[in-house]
C-alpha positions in Angstrom: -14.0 -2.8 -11.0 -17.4 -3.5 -9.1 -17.4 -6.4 -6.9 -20.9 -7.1 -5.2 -21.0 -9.7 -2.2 -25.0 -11.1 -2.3 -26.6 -13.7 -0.6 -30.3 -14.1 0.1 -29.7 -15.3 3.3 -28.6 -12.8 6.2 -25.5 -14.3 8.4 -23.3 -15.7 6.2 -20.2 -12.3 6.1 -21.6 -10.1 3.8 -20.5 -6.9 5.1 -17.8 -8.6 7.5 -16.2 -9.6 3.9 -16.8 -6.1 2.4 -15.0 -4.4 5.1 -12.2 -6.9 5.0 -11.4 -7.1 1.5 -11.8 -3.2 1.2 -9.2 -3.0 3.8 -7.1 -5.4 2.3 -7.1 -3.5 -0.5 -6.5 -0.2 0.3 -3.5 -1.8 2.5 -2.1 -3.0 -0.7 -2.4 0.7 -2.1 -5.7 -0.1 -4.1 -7.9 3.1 -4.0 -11.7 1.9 -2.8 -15.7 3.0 -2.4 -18.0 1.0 -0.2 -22.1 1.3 -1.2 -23.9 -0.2 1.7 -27.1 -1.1 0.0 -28.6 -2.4 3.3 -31.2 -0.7 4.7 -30.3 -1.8 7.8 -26.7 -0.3 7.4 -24.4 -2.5 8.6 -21.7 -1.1 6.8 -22.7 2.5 7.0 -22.9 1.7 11.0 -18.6 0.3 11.1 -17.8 3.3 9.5 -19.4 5.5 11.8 -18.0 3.7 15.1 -14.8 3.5 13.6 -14.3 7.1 13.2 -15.8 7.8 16.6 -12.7 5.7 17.7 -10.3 8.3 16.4 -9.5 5.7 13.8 -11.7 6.0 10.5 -11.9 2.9 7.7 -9.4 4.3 5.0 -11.9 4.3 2.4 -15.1 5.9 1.9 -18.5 4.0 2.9 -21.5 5.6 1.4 -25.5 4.2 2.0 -27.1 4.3 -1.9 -30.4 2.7 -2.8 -31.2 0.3 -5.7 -31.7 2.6 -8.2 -28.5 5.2 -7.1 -26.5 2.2 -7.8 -28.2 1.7 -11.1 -27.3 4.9 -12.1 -23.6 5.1 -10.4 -21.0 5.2 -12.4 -18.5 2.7 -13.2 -14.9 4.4 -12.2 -12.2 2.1 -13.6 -9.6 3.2 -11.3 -11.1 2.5 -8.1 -12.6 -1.0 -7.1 -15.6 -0.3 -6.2 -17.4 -2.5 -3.5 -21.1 -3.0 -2.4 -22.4 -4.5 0.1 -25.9 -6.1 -0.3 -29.1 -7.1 2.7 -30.6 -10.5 2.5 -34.0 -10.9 1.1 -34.5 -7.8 -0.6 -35.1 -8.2 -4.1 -34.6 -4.9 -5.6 -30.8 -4.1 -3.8 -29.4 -7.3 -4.7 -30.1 -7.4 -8.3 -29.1 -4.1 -8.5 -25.7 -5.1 -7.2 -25.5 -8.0 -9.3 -26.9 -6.4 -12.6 -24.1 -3.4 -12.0 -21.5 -6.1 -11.3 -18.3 -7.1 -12.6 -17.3 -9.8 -10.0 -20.2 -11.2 -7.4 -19.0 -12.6 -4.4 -21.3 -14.5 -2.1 -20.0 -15.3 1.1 -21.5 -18.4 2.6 -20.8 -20.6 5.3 -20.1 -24.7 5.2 -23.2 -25.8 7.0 -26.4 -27.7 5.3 -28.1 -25.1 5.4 -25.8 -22.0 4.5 -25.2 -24.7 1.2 -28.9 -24.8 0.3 -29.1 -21.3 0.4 -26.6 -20.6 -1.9 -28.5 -22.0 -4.7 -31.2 -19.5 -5.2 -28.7 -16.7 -5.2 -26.4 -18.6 -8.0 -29.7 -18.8 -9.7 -30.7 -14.9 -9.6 -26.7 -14.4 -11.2 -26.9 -15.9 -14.4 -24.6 -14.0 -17.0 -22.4 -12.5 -14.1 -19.0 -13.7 -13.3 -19.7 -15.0 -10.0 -17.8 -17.1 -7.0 -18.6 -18.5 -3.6 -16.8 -17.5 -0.7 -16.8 -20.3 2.2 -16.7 -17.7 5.6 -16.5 -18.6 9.2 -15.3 -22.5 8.2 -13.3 -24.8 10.5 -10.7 -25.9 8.2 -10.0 -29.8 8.0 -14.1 -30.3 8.7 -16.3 -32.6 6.9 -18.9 -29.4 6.9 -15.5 -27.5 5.1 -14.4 -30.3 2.5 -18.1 -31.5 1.6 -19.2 -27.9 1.4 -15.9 -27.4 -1.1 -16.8 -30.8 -3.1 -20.4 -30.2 -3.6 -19.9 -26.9 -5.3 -17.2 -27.8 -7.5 -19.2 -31.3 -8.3 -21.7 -29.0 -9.0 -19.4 -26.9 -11.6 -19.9 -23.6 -9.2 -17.2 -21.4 -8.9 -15.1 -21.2 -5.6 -12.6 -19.0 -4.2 -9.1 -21.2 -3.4 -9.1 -19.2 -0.1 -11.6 -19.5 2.0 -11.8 -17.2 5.9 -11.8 -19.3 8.7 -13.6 -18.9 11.9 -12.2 -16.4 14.3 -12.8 -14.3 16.9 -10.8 -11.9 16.0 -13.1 -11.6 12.6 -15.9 -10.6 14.3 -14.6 -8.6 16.8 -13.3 -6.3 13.8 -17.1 -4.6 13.7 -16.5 -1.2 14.6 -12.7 -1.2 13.3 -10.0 0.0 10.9 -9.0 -3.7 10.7 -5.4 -4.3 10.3 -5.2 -8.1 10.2 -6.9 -9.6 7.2 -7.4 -13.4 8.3 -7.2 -14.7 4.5 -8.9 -11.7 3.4 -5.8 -10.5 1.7 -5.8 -13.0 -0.5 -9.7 -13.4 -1.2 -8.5 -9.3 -2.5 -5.4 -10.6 -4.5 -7.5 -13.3 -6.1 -10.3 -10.4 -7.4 -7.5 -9.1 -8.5 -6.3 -11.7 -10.6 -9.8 -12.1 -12.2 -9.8 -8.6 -12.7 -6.7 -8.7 -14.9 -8.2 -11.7 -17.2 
């Protein structure tokens, strides 16, 4: 299974979530392959300072462009996970067109919500759900954030990560705590199975 986390806006957990949910995954015994498709690297860059640490990410992360994506293969037995850079056009719909599952992280405010719209209009055709990051549970940002998606009829993830520390202090990591990442991983896996 491929699962791409987009967004067009930068900020929001893209490769925070990647990370995470890989880890979760290959805690659970799940075989997994990041594609940092982010010119800036992001992803690429945790590995690396992970590994310096004495303490490597237990999965591999591997920088491919829009068109070595396009052409990667699908490999049923691993899920597969890509992590995507805001604003540019050509890696995103790459990762969305090569898909199975698109995730796009996104925080509660105003205006993480208005940006979510123009990258659940660029998905069309992909099975696709919004995952609320960095939230202060029991907020009105939180709950109106939740209502106006489903109002809207756009698919949500039940669990959504709440703001930590600890989260973003991960960078650099072989994370070990998951902070509701675990089960953002076991929900993929349930729509995998359908």
């Amino acid at each position: 299974m491929r699962v791409s986390f987009v967004h067009t806006k930068g900020g929001v957990g893209k490769t925070t979530s990647a990370i995470m949910v890989a880890a979760a995954a290959t805690h659970h015994g799940r075989a997994v392959e990041v594609f940092d498709t982010d010119p800036q690297g992001s992803a690429s860059r945790w590995a690396e300072i992970a590994e310096s640490r004495g303490d490597a990410l237990p999965f591999p992360v591997r920088y491919l462009t829009a068109n070595e994506l396009r052409q990667l293969p699908a490999d049923e037995s691993t899920l597969q996970i890509v992590d995507t850079p805001p604003g540019e056009a050509a890696s995103i719909q790459a990762a969305i067109d090569t898909a199975d599952l698109v995730v796009v992280p996104s925080g509660a405010s105003p205006m993480d919500i208005d940006r979510v719209w123009p990258t659940i209009d660029t998905i069309t055709g992909h099975p696709a759900g919004v995952l609320l990051t960095g939230v202060l549970m029991h907020t009105r940002f939180y709950t109106e954030a939740r209502h106006l998606l489903e109002d809207q009829g756009v698919a949500t993830f039940y669990n959504a990560i709440p703001q930590r520390e600890e989260i973003k202090a991960a960078f650099g990591t072989n994370p070990t705590r998951f902070h509701g990442y675990d089960d953002v991983y076991q929900e993929i896996s349930e729509i995998e199975e359908l």
